[in-house]
C-alpha positions in Angstrom: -123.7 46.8 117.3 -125.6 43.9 116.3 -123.4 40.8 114.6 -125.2 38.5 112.1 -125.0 34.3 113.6 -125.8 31.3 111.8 -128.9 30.9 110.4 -129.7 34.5 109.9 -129.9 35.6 113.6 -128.7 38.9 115.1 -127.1 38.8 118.2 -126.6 42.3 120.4 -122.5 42.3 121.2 -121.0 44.1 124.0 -118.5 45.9 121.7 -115.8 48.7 121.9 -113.9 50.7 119.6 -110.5 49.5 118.8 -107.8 50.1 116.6 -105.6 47.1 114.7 -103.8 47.2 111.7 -105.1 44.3 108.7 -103.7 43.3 105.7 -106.5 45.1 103.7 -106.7 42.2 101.0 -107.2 39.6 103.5 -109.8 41.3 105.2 -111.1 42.4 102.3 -111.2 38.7 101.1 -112.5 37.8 104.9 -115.6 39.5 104.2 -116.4 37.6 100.8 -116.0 34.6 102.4 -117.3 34.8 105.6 -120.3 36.3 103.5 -119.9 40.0 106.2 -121.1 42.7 105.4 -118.0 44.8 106.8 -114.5 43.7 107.6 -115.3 44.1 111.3 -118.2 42.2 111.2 -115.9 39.5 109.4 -113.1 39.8 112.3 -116.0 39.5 114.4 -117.2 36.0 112.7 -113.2 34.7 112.6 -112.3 35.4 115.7 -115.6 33.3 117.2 -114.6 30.4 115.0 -111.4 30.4 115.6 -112.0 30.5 120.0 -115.0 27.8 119.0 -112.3 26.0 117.1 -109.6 26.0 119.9 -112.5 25.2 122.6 -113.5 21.7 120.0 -109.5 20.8 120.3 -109.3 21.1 123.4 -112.5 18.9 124.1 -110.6 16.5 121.1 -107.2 16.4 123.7 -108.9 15.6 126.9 -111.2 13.2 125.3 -108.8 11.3 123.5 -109.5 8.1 121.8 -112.7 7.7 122.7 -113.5 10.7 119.7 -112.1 11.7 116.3 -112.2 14.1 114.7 -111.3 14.1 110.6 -111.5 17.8 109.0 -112.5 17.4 105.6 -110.7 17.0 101.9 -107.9 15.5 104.5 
């Protein structure tokens, strides 16, 4: 399985089958907005921004004051 990155790259993934249940809608609506071209490839996308996410926060915590950090429309 190949999954899309930024900037139009493919990247070969180290993937096995699994099975989860999904609130269709909302992957359905994942996949729209993460621009995917399936729902796994949008779980795929999520769950790397939301580990990059947690890694950034983390990096935020231990670096305190000396960074910050202001998400945006907040």
């Amino acid at each position: 399985m190949y999954i899309q990155l930024p900037g139009g790259k493919y990247m070969k993934a180290g993937v096995r089958m699994t099975s989860i249940r999904l609130d269709t809608k909302l992957a359905d609506d994942a996949v729209k907005t993460l621009g995917a071209r399936s729902r796994s490839e949008a779980v795929h996308i999520a769950l790397r921004e939301v580990v990059a996410l947690r890694k950034f926060k983390g990096m935020m915590a231990k670096h305190g004051g000396k960074m910050k950090f202001e998400a945006h429309g907040s």
